[in-house]
C-alpha positions as CSV (number, residue, x, y, z in Angstrom):
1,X,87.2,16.5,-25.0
2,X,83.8,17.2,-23.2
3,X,80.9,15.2,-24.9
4,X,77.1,14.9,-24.5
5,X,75.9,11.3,-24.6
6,X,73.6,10.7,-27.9
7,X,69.9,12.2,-26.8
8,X,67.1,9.2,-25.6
9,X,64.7,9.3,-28.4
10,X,61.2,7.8,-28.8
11,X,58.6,7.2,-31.3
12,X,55.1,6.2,-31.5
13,X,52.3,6.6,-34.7
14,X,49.2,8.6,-34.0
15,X,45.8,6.3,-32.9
16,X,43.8,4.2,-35.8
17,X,44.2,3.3,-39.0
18,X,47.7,4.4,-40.5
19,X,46.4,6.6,-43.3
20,X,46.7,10.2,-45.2
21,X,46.5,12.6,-42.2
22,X,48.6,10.5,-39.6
23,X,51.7,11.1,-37.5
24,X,54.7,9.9,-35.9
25,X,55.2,11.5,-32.5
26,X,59.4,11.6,-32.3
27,X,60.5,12.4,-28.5
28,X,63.9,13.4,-27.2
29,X,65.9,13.9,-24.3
30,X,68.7,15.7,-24.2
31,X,70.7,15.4,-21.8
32,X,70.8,17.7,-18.7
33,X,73.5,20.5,-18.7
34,X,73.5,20.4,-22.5
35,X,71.1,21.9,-25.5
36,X,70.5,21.3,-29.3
37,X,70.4,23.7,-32.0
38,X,66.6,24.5,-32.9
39,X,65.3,23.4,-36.4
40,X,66.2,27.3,-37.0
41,X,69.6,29.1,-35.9
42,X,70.8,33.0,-35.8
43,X,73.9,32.6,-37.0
44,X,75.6,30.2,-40.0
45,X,78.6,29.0,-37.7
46,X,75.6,26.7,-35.8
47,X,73.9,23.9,-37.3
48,X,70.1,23.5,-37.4
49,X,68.5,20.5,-36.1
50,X,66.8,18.2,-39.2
51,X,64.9,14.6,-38.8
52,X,63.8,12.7,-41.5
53,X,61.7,9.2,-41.8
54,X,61.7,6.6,-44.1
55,X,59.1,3.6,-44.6
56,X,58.5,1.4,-47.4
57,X,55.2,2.5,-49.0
58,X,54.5,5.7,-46.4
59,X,55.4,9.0,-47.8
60,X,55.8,11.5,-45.0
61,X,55.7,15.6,-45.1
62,X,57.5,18.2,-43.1
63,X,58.4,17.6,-39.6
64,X,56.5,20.5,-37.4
65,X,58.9,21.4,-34.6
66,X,57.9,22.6,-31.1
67,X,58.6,26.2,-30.7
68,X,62.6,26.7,-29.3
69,X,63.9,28.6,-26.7
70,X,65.0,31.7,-26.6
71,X,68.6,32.0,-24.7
72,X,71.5,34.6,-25.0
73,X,75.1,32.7,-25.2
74,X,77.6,34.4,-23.1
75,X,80.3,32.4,-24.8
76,X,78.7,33.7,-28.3
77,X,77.9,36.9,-27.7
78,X,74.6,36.5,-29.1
79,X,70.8,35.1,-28.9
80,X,70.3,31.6,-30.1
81,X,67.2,29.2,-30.2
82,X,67.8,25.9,-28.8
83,X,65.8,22.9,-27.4
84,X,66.7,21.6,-24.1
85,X,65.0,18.3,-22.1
86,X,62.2,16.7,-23.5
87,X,60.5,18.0,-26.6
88,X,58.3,16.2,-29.5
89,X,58.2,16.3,-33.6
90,X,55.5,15.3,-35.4
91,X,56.3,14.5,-39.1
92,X,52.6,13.8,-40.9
93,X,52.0,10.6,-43.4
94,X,51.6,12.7,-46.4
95,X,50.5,9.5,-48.2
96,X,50.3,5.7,-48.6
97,X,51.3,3.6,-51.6
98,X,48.6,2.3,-53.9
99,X,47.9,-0.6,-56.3
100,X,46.6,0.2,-59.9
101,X,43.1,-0.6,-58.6
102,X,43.5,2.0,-56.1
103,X,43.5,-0.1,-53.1
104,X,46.2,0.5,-50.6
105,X,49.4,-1.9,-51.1
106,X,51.2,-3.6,-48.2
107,X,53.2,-1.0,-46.2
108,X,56.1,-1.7,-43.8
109,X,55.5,0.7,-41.0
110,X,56.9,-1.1,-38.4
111,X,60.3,-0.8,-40.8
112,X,60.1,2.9,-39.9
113,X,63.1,4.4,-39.4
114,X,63.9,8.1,-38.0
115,X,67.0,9.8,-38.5
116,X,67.9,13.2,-35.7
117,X,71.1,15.5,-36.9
118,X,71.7,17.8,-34.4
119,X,74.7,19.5,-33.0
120,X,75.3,19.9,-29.3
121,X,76.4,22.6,-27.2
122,X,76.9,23.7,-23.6
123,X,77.7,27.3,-22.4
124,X,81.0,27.1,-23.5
125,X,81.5,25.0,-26.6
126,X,79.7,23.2,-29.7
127,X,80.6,19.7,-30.4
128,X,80.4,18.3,-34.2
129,X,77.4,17.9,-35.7
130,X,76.2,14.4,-34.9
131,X,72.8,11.9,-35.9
132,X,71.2,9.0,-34.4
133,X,69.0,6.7,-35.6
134,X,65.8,4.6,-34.3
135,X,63.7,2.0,-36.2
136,X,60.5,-0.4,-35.4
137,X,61.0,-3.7,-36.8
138,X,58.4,-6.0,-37.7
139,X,55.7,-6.3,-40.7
140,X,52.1,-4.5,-40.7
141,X,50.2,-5.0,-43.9
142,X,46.8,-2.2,-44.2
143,X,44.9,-5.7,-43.8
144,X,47.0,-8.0,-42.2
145,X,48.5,-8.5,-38.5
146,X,51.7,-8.0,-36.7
147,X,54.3,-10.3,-38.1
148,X,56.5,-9.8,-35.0
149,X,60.4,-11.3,-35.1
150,X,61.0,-13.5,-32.0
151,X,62.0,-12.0,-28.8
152,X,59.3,-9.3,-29.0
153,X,61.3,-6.9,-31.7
154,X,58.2,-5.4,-32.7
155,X,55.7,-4.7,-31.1
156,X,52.0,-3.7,-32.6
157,X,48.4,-2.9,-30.7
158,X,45.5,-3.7,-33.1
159,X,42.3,-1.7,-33.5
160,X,39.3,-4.6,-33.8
161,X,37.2,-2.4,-37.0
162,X,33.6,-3.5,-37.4
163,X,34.7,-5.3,-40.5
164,X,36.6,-7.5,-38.2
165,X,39.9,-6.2,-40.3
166,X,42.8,-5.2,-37.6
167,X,44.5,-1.8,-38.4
168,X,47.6,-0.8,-36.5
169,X,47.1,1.4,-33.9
170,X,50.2,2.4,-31.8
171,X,53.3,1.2,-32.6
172,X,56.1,1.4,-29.8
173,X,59.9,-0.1,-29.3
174,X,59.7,-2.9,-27.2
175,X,62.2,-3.8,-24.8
176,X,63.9,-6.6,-26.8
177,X,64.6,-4.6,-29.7
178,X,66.1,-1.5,-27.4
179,X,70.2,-4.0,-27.4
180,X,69.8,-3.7,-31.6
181,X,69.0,0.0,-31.8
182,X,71.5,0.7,-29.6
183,X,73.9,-1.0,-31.4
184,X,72.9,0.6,-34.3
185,X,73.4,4.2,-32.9
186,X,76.4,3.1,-31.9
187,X,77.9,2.4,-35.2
188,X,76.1,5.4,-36.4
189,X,77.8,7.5,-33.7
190,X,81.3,5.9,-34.3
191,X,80.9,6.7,-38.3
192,X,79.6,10.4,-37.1
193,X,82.7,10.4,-34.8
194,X,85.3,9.4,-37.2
195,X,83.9,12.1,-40.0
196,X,83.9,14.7,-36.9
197,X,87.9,13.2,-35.7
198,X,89.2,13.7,-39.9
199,X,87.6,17.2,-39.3
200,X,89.8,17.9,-36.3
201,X,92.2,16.7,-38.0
202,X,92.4,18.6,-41.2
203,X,91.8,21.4,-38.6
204,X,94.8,20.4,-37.2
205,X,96.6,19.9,-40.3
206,X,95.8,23.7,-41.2
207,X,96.8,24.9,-38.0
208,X,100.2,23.8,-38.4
209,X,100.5,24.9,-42.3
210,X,99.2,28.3,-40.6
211,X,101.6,28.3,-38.1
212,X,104.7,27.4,-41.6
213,X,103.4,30.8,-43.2
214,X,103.3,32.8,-40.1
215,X,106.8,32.9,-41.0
216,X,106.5,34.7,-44.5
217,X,103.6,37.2,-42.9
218,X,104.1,40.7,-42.3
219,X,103.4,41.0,-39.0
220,X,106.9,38.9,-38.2
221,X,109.3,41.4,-40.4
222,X,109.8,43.2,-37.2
223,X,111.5,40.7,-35.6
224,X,113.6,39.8,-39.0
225,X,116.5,41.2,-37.5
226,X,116.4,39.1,-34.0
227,X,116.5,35.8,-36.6
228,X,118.9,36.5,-39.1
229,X,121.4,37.2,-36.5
230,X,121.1,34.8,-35.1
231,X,121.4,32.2,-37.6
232,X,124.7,34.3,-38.5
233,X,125.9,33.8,-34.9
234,X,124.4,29.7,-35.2
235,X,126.6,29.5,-38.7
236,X,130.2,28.5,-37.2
237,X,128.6,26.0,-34.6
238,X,129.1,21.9,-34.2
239,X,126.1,20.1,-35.4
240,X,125.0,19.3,-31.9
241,X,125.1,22.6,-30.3
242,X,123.0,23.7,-33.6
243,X,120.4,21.4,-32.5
244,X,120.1,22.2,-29.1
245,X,119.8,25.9,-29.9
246,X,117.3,24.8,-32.4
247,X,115.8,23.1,-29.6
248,X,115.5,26.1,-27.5
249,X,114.2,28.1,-30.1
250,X,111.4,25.5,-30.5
251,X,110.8,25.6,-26.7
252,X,110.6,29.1,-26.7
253,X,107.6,29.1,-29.3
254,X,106.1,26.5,-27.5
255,X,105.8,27.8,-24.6
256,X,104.6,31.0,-26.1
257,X,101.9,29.4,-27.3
258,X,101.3,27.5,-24.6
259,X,101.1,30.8,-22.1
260,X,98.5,32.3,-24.6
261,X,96.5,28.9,-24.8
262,X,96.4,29.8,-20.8
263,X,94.9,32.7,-20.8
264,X,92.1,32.0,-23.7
265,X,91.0,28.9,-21.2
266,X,91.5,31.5,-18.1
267,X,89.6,34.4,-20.1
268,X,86.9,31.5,-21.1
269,X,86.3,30.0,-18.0
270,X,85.9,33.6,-16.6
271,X,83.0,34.3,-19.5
272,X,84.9,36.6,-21.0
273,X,86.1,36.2,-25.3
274,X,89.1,35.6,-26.2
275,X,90.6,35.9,-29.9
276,X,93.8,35.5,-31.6
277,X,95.9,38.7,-31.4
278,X,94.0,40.0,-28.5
279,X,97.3,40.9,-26.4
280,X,97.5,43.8,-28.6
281,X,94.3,45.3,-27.5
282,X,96.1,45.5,-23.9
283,X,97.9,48.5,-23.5
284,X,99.6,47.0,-21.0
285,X,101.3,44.2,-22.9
286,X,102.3,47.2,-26.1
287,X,104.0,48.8,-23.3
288,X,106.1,45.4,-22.1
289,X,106.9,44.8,-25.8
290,X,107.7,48.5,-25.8
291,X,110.1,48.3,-22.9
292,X,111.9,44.7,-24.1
293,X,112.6,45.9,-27.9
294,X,114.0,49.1,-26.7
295,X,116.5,47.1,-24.0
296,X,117.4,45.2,-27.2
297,X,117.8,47.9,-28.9
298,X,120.2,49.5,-26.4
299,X,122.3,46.4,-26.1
300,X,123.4,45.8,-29.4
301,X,124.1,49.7,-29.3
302,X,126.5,48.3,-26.7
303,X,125.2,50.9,-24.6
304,X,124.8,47.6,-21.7
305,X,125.8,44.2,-21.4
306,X,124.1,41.0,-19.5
307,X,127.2,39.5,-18.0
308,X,127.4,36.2,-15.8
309,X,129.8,35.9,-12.5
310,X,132.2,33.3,-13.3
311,X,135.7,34.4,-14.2
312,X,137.3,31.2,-14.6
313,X,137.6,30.1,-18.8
314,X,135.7,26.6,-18.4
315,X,132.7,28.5,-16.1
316,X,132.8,31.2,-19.0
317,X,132.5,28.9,-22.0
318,X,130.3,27.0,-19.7
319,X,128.0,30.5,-18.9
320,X,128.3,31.5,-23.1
321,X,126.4,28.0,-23.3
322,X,123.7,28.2,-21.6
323,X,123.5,31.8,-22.3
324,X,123.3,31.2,-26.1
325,X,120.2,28.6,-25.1
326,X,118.6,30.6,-23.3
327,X,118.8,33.6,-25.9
328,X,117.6,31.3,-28.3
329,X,114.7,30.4,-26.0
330,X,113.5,34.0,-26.0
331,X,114.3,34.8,-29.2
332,X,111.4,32.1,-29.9
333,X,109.4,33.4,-27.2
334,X,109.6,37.1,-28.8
335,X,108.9,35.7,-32.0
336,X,105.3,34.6,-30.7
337,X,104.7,37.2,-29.0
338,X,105.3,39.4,-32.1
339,X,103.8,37.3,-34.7
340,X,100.3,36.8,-33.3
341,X,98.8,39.7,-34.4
342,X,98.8,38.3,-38.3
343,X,96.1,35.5,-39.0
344,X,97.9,33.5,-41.3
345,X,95.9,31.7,-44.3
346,X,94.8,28.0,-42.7
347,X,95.6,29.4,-39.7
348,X,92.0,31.6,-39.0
349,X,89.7,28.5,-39.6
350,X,91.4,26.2,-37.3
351,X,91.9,29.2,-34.3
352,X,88.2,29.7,-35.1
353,X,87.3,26.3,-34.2
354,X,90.0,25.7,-31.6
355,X,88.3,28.7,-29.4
356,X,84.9,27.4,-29.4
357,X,86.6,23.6,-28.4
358,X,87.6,22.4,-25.0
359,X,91.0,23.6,-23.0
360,X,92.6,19.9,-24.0
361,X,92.1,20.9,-27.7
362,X,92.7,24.4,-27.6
363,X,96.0,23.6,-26.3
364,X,96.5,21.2,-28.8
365,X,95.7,23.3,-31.7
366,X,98.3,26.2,-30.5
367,X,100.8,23.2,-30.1
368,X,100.1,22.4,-33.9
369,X,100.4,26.4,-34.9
370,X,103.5,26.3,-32.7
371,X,105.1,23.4,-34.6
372,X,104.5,25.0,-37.5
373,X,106.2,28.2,-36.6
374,X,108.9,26.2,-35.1
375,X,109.7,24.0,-38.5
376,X,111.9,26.4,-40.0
377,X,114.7,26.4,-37.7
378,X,114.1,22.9,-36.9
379,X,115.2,22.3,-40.3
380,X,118.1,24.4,-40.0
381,X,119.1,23.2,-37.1
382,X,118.8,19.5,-38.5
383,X,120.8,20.8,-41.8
384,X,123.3,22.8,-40.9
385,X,124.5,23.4,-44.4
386,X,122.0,26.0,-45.5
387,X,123.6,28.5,-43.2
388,X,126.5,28.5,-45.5
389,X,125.3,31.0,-47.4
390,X,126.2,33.2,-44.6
391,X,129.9,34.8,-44.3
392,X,132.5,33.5,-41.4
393,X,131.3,35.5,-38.2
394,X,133.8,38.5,-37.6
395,X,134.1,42.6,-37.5
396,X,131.4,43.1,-40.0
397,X,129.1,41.5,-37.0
398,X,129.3,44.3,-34.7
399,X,128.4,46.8,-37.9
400,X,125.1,44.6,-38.5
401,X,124.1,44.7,-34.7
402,X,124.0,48.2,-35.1
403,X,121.5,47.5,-38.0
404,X,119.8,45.4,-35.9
405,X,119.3,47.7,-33.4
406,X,118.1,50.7,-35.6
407,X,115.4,47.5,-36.5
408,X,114.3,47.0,-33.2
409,X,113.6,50.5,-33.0
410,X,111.7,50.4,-35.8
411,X,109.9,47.8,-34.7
412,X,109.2,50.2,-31.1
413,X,108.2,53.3,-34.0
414,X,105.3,50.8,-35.5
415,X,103.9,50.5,-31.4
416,X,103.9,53.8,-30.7
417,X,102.0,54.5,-34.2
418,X,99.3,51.6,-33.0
419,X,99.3,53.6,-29.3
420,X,98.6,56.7,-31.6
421,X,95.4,54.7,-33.3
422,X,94.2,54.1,-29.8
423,X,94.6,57.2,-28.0
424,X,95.8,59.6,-30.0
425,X,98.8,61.8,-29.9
426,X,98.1,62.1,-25.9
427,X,98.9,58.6,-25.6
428,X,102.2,58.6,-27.8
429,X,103.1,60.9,-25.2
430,X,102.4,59.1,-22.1
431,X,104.4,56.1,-24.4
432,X,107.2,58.4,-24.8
433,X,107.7,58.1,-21.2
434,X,108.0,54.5,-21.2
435,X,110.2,54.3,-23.9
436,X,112.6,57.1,-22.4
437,X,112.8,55.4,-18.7
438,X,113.9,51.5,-20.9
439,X,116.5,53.9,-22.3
440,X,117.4,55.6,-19.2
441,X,117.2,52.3,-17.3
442,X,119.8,50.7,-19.9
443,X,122.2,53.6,-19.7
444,X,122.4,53.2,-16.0
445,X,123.0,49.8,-15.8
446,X,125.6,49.8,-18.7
447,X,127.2,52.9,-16.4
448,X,127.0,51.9,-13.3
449,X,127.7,47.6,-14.0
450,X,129.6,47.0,-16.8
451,X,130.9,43.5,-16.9
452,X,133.5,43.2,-14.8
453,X,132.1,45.0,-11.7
454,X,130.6,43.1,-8.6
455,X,127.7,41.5,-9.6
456,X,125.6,42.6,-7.0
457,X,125.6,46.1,-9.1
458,X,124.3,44.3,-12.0
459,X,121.3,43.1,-10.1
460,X,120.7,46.1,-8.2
461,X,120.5,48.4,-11.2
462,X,118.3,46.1,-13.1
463,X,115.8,45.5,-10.8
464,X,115.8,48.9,-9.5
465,X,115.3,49.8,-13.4
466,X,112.3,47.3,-13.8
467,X,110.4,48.2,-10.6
468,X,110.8,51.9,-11.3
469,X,109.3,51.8,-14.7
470,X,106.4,49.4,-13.5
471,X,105.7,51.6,-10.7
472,X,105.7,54.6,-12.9
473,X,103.0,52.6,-15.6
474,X,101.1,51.1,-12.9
475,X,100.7,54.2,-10.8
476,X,100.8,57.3,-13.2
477,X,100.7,56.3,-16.7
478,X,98.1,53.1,-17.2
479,X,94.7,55.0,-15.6
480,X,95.5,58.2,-18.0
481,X,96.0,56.1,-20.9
482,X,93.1,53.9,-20.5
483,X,91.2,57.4,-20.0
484,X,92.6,58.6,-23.2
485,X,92.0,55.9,-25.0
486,X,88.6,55.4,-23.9
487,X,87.9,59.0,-25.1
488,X,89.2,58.5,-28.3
489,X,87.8,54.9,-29.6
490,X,84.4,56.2,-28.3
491,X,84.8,59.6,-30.9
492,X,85.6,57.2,-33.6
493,X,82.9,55.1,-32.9
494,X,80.2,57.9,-33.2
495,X,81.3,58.5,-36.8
496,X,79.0,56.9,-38.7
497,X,81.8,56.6,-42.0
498,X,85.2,56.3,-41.0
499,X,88.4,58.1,-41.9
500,X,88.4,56.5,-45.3
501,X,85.1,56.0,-46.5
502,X,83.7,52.8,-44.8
503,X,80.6,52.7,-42.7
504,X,81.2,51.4,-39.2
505,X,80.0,48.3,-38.2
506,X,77.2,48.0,-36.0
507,X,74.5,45.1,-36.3
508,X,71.6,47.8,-36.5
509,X,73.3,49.1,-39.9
510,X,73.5,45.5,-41.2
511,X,70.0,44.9,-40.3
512,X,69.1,48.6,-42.3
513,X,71.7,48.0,-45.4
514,X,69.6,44.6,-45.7
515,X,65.8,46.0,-45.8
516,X,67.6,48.3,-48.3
517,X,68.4,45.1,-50.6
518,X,72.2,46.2,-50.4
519,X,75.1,44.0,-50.6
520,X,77.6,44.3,-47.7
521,X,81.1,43.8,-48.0
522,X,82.5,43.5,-43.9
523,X,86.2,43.9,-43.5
524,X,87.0,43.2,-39.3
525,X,90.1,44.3,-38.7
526,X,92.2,46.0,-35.9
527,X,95.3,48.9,-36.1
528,X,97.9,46.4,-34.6
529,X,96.7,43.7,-37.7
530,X,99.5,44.3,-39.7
531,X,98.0,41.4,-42.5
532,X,95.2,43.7,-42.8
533,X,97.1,46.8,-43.8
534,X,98.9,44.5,-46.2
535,X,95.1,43.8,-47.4
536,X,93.8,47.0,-47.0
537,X,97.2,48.3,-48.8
538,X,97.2,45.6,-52.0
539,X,93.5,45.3,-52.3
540,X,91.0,47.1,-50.4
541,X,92.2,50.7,-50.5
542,X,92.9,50.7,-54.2
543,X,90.8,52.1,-57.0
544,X,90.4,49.1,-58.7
545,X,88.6,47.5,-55.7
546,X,86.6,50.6,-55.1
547,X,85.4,50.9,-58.4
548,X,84.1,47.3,-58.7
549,X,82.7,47.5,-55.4
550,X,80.7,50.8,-56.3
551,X,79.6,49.5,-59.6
552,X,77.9,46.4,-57.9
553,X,76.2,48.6,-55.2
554,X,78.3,47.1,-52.6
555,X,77.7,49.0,-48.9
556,X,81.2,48.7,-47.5
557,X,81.6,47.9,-43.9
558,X,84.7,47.7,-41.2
559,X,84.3,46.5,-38.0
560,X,86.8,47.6,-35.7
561,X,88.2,44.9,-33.4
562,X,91.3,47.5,-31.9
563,X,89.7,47.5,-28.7
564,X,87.7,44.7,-28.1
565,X,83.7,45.1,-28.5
566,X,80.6,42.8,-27.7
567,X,79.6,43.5,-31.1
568,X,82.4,42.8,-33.5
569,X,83.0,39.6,-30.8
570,X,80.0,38.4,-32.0
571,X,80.6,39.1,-35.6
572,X,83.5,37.1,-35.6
573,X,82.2,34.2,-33.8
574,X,79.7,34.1,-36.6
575,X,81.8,34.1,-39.3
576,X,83.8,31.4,-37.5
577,X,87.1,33.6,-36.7
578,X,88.9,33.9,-33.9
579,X,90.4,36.8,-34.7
580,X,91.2,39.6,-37.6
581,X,91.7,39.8,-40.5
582,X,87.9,38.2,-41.0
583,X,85.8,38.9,-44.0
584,X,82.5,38.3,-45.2
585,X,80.0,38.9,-47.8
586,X,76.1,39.7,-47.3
587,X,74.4,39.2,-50.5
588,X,71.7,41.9,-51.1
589,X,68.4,41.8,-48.8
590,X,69.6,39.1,-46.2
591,X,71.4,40.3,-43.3
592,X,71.3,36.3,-41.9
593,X,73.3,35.3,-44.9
594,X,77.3,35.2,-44.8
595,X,79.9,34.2,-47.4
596,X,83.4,34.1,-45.4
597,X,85.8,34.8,-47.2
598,X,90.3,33.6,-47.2
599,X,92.7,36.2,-45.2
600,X,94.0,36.9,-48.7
601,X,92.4,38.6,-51.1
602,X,92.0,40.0,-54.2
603,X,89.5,42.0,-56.0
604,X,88.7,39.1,-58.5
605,X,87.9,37.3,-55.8
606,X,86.1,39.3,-54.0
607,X,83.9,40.2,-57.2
608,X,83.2,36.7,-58.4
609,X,81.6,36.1,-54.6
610,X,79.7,38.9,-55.3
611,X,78.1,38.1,-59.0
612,X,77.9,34.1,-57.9
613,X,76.0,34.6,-55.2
C-alpha cells in the first residue's frame, strides 16, 4: 500500500514574556508528491485537518489556519482545499493559571505538547486518517529559569527584564530531544496504523459478507437456472470430482473478479472513474452478454452441441472431465459477470473504500467479495450430502434444460429492456440484430457440425459465426447505437422531473433546494441496477413512502448513473460508494451535509433519518 511518511513538524512560542495574547507557531512539511486535507473540506468522505495543544497551566484558543489551496481532484471529480509543503498554525495562549492572590502560578510550557490529525492523499488515493505528536521538555516557571534535563532536551532563550527576572522567550526542540519525539511519533503512528489496519479489516470482513448475499440478490436470479443445473448434474458425482468442480467454479469467480479489479486499476491509472457495475453502462459488454446467454440458450434447445475430437471411450470420459471443469469455470465466470450490477448490503462500503485505495488492495478487496460469492458451492462441494435433496439425474433432465433455456432467454428479454432505457425502441432494434445473428450463428453450426462430423467444421463455423457478428457490431451497429443512445440520455436529462415524479440530480438543484431550507432525499441509481428496482419496487415507489416523504417536505432527487456522468461520479464518491444503489439524506438548508444511508430500505428508516436529524 502507497504511504506518505508522517509530515516534519516544528514549533516555537511567539517573542517575550509567555502571557495572555501569545502564540505557538506550529510548522509542517508535508511531504513532496502528497497533500493534507485543509482545516475545512467539500465533501464528508474527506477528513479535515485539527491540532490541538496542551500545557500544564496555559490555556490556549482556536488554532488560525493559513488559507488552503484551491485544487480540482481528477480522481474525485471535484474541488477540494488542501495544504501542500510548508505551512504554519498559530494557536493563541488564551490564558495562564493564577494563584488566589492573583499572581501567575508556575506553568510548564516547555511540557507543551501539539497533537496534528490529518489525512493524506495523493491524486489517486486517501490514506487513513493519521496524527503525530511533538512536545518540548523541560520546566519554565513565570519567574524562574530553564530547568533543562541532561543532554540538552530542552532548550530555553531568556529575555534579561529590567527587574532582572528572566522570562522565556523562544522555546525550540533541540537536537537531543529530536531521538525521543521520534520515538514517540512512532508509537503514535503504529497505534494510528493498527486502528487504520482493524478498519481494513472490518472492510474486508464486509466485503466478503457482501460478496455471501450477492447470492440471495436479485440481480443473480437470472443466472438461477445456470446453478441449479448444475448442482443437479454435480448430485451423482464422487466426492473428489465434486471438489474439483467446486474448485473450478471458485476459480471462475475469481478470476472474474480479478479481470474487473484490472480494469478499475487500468481505468484509474488512465484518470478516468471507475464504479462497481459499470460494465453495464458499456453497450458493448450488454451486447457480449447478449450474444453468450442466447448461445446458451440455443444449446440446451439442442439446437448445437460443443463436441471434442476423441472417439476412443477413455479420451471421451477423459474430454467429459475436463469439459465439466471447465463448464463449471465459466459458469462461475458468468455468475460475476451477471451479479455485479447489485450492490449487496456490506458490500457498497467496502467497494467504496477499495476504489479510492491502491491496486494491491483493490485486488484484495474483490478477492474477499469473490470468496464470498464463492462460499456457497465451496460448501457444497465440501458436503456433498445437501445435494440429496435433488432426484437421480435422468429423462426429466432434458425437460428442465428446456426450462433453462426459456430462462436464459429471459434473462436476454431483461437486456434488451435495459438497451430500451438507454436508447430507446431504436436501439432494441439494432439489439434485435444481435440477438438474431447468435441465433443464426447457433443454427449453423448445429447444421452444418453436429458431433460426429470432422472437426475442422466445428471450428470453421464457429469462428466464422463469432467474427461475423463482431464485424457486424463493430462496423454497423456500435456507432448508431452510441448515436442513439446519446440522443436519448441527453432528452432525459433536460427534463427537469423525471418519468415518475423525481427531480433530476444536478449539483446546481442541490445547491437551490438548500437556500430553499428543503430536505433532499437522493436516490443514485442506474436501469441495469436491478437492487434498486427491488428498492424502488418495495419502498420508494409506494404510497406509503410518498406520503411520508411529502408530509415532511422532503424534495425528492434521483441521480441517474445509467450512463456514466462527471456529476453523479462525484456524488457517489462523496457519499463514499462505488457504485448504485447509493442514498443519502440532506437535512433542510445544508447542501454540504449528508446522511448515507444502507442498500436496503424501508420507509421507517428512511423517516426516522429524517425527524433525527
Amino acid at each position: 500500500m502507497n504511504s506518505m511518511p508522517p509530515p516534519e513538524m516544528h514549533m516555537e512560542y511567539s517573542a517575550g514574556a509567555l502571557k495572555d495574547g501569545g502564540k505557538i507557531t506550529v510548522s509542517i512539511t508535508v511531504p513532496d508528491k502528497w497533500h493534507v486535507n485543509a482545516n475545512e473540506v467539500t465533501d464528508e468522505f474527506l477528513k479535515p485537518s485539527s491540532i490541538e495543544a496542551k500545557a500544564e497551566g496555559i490555556e490556549f484558543g482556536d488554532a488560525v489556519w493559513p488559507a488552503p489551496i484551491r485544487e480540482y481532484n481528477e480522481a474525485l471529480e471535484l474541488e477540494i482545499l488542501t495544504f501542500r509543503g510548508t505551512f504554519n498554525v498559530e494557536i493563541p495562549v488564551k490564558g495562564i493559571a493564577k494563584d488566589s492572590d492573583g499572581s501567575e502560578m508556575n506553568y510548564d510550557s516547555l511540557g507543551t505538547e501539539v497533537t496534528f490529525h490529518y489525512q493524506a492523499c495523493d491524486n489517486s488515493i486517501c490514506l487513513a486518517p493519521a496524527s503525530k505528536t511533538i512536545r518540548l521538555n523541560g520546566q519554565l516557571g513565570a519567574t524562574g529559569n530553564a530547568a533543562g534535563k541532561a543532554g540538552g532536551i530542552g532548550v530555553a532563550k531568556k529575555n534579561e527584564s529590567n527587574d532582572g527576572s528572566a522570562a522565556e522567550n523562544r522555546a525550540e526542540i533541540a537536537a537531543g530531544d529530536r531521538d525521543e519525539i521520534a520515538s514517540e511519533s512512532r508509537a503514535g503512528g503504529a497505534a494510528d496504523n493498527s486502528a487504520g489496519f482493524a478498519g481494513v479489516i472490518a472492510l474486508l470482513f464486509f466485503a466478503f459478507i457482501g460478496g455471501i448475499i450477492l447470492n440471495l440478490m436479485p440481480c443473480v436470479l437470472p443466472v438461477l437456472s445456470l446453478k441449479l443445473f448444475s448442482l443437479i448434474k454435480q448430485a451423482g458425482e464422487s466426492r473428489g470430482r465434486l471438489l474439483a468442480l467446486g474448485g473450478a467454479t471458485t476459480a471462475g469467480i475469481l478470476c472474474s473478479f480479478w479481470v474487473l479489479a484490472a480494469v478499475v486499476a487500468a481505468v484509474k491509472a488512465g484518470g478516468g472513474s471507475a464504479g462497481w457495475g459499470m460494465q453495464f453502462q458499456s453497450a458493448g459488454f450488454i451486447a457480449f452478454m447478449a450474444v453468450i446467454l442466447t448461445a446458451f440458450a440455443m444449446s440446451f434447445f439442442g439446437i448445437f452441441e460443443i463436441w471434442l475430437p476423441w472417439n476412443a471411450t477413455t479420451r471421451m470420459d477423459a474430454a467429459g472431465h475436463k469439459a465439466g471443469l471447465a463448464g463449471a469455470f465459466f459458469t462461475g465466470a458468468l455468475l460475476v459477470l451477471l451479479s455485479t450490477p447489485c450492490s449487496a448490503p456490506f458490500l457498497g462500503t467496502a467497494m467504496g473504500f477499495a476504489f479510492t485505495a491502491s491496486t494491491p488492495v483493490l485486488f484484495l478487496f474483490f478477492t474477499a467479495a469473490g470468496l464470498g460469492l464463492a462460499l456457497p458451492y465451496m460448501l457444497v462441494s465440501a458436503f456433498p450430502k445437501v445435494l440429496k435433496v435433488f432426484p437421480k439425474p435422468g429423462a426429466w433432465m432434458v425437460k428442465l434444460q428446456k426450462v433453462m433455456g426459456v430462462l436464459l432467454l429471459a434473462t436476454v428479454a431483461w437486456l434488451l429492456w435495459l438497451v430500451n432505457e438507454q436508447a430507446g425502441m431504436a436501439g432494441v432494434g439494432m439489439f434485435a440484430v444481435v440477438v438474431a445473428a447468435s441465433i443464426g450463428g447457433s443454427i449453423i453450426v448445429g447444421k452444418f457440425a453436429p458431433p460426429g462430423a470432422a472437426f475442422g467444421r466445428e471450428i470453421a463455423t464457429l469462428g466464422g459465426s463469432i467474427v461475423v457478428i463482431a464485424a457486424v457490431w463493430f462496423a454497423v451497429i456500435a456507432p448508431q447505437y452510441d448515436a442513439a443512445a446519446t440522443e436519448h440520455f441527453n432528452a432525459r436529462m433536460q427534463e427537469q422531473m423525471t418519468a415518475d415524479g423525481w427531480y433530476r440530480y444536478s449539483p446546481a438543484l442541490i445547491e437551490e433546494l438548500a437556500k430553499a431550507n428543503r430536505t433532499v432525499f437522493i436516490d443514485a441509481t442506474a436501469d441495469w441496477c436491478l437492487t434498486c428496482k427491488t428498492n424502488e419496487a418495495a419502498v420508494l415507489n409506494r404510497g406509503e413512502f410518498r406520503h411520508a416523504m411529502d408530509s415532511l417536505g422532503v424534495a425528492l432527487v434521483k441521480a441517474d448513473w445509467t450512463r456514466e456522468t462527471p456529476e453523479v461520479n462525484a456524488l457517489l464518491h462523496s457519499m463514499g460508494k462505488s457504485g448504485v444503489p447509493a442514498y443519502a439524506i440532506y437535512p433542510a438548508g445544508d447542501a454540504n451535509k449528508k446522511i448515507v444511508l444502507p442498500e436496503l430500505l424501508t420507509t421507517a428508516a428512511i423517516v426516522e433519518k429524517i425527524v433525527g436529524k
